[in-house]
N, C-alpha and C positions, 0 to 999 in steps of 0.2 A: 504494500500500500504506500505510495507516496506521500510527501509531509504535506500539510497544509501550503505550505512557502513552494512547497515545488509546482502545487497543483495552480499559485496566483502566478507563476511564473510562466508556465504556460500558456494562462489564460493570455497574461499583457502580451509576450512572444505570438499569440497567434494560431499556438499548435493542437489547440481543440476545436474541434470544427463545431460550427455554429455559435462557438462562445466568443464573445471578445470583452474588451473595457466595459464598454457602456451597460454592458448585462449586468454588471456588480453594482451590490449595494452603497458600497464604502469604498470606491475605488482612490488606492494609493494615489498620492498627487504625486504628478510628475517634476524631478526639478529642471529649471528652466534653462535651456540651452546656453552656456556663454562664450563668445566669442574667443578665439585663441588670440586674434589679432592682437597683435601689445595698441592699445592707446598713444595718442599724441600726449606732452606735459600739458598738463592744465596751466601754468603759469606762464603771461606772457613773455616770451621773449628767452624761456625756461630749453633747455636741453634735454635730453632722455640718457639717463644714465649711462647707457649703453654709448653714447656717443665721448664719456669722460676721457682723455686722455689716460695711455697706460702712465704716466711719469704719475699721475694721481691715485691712482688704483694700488702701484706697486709702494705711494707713500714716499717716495725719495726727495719729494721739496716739501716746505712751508707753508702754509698759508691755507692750505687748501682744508676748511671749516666743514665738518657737518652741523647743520643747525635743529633744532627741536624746540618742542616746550613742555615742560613737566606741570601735569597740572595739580593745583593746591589742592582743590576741592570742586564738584561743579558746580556749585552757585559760579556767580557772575562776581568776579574780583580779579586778587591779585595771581599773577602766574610767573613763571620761571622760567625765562629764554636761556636756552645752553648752545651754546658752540665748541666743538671739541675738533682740536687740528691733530689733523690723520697722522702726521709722522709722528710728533712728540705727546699727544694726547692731552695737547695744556688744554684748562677750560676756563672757559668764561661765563659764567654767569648776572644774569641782570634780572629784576624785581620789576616786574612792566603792571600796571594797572590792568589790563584783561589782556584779551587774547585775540586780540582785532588785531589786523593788517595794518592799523595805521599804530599800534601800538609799539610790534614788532618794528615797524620799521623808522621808527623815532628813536630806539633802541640800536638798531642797526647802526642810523647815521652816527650815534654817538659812539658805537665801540670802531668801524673802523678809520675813525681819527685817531683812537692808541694805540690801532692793530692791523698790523699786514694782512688783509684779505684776499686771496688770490683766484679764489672760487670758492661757491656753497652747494653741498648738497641736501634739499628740502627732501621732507614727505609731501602728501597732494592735499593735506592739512587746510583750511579757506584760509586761514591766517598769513599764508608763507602765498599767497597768489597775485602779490603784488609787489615781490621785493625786489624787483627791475625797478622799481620808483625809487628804492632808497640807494641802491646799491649797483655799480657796473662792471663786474669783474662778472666772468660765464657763469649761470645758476644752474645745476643740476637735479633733473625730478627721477625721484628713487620710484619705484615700479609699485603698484598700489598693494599693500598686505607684507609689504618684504622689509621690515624692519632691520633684518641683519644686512641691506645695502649700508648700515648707516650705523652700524656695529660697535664703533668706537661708542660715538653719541650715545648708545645706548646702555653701554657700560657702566659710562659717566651716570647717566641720569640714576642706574641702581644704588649709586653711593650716596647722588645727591637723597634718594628716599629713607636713607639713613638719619638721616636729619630732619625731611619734610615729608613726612607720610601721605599716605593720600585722607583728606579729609583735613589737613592741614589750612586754619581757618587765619591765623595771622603771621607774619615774617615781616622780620624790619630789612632793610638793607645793610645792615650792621652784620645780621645773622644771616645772610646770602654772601657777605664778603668772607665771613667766618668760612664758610663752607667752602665757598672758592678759593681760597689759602690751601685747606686742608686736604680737597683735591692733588693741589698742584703739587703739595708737597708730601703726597703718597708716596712709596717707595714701590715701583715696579719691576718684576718679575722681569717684564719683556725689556728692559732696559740695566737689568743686571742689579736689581735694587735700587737705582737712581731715580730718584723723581722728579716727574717733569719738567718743573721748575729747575732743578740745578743742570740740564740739558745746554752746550752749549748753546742749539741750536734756534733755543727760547727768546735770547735777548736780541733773533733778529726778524721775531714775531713783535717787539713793541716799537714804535714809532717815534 
């Protein structure tokens, strides 16, 4: 006797004559077709990962940021912009009032006046879909659901929730530079113990 699961399988397949889908009571929904095509970037003027430079990929120059935000809580408030640079994994941290586009990128104009920015890689985030306004070095759109395109960033952000949980209802900028210190001056594994900060290649990330 066949299982119940074999005998629906049949039925959606086809293989019992006279029965099909529509005869069931409760017919399984079907999930919906989705396209393999990779998407254009959502942001203007944005790149598709795929098109990043290898010298960026393999990490052997400066400057080149993944960008995020870590969110406090979801109410409507403060949030946590992070950029973390792919070779040295220094980060930066900044306390932006929400999580709007024009938030982000008041934030932006102000960090890279301290900091060598050479290109960013975004998520498709609405926040990040307008940082051609603030910013003009190549912006980079990571693939939608692929988080480890942006791997370092993400690293980063785990430590940062060491400090800011989620549900996390107030932070001063005092305790966002705290953290950014503490980061920077991790001891890493991938750099033989050294932390980011005493990297030579740090002090030619400030401007």
């Amino acid at each position: 006797m066949p299982s119940c699961t074999t005998i629906y399988t049949w039925v959606y397949k086809g293989w019992i004559t006279g029965i099909s889908r529509k005869h069931l009571l409760y017919p399984r929904k079907t999930k919906p077709i989705t396209s393999t095509e990779k998407r254009p970037p959502r942001k203007a003027n944005a790149l598709s990962i795929e098109q990043r430079p290898q010298e960026i990929n393999e990490r052997k120059e400066i400057g080149h940021f993944e960008i995020d935000l870590v969110i406090l809580n979801k109410k409507r408030g403060q949030q946590l912009l992070t950029l973390t640079d792919r070779k040295t994994r220094y980060e930066i941290i900044r306390l932006i009032p929400d999580k709007t586009a024009q938030s982000v990128n008041t934030a932006l104009t102000s960090i890279q006046q301290d900091y060598l920015i050479r290109s960013l890689t975004a998520d498709n985030g609405s926040e990040f879909l307008r940082l051609d306004e603030a910013i003009t070095c190549p912006i980079y759109d990571a693939h939608p659901f692929s988080s480890y395109e942006r791997g370092s960033n993400e690293n980063a952000n785990r430590l940062i929730r060491r400090w800011f949980p989620k549900g996390t209802t107030t932070v001063t900028p005092n305790e966002v530079t705290a953290v950014e210190q503490w980061i920077n001056r991790y001891p890493r594994k991938l750099f033989n113990y050294v932390c980011p900060y005493d990297l030579p290649e740090v002090a030619n990330l400030l401007l």
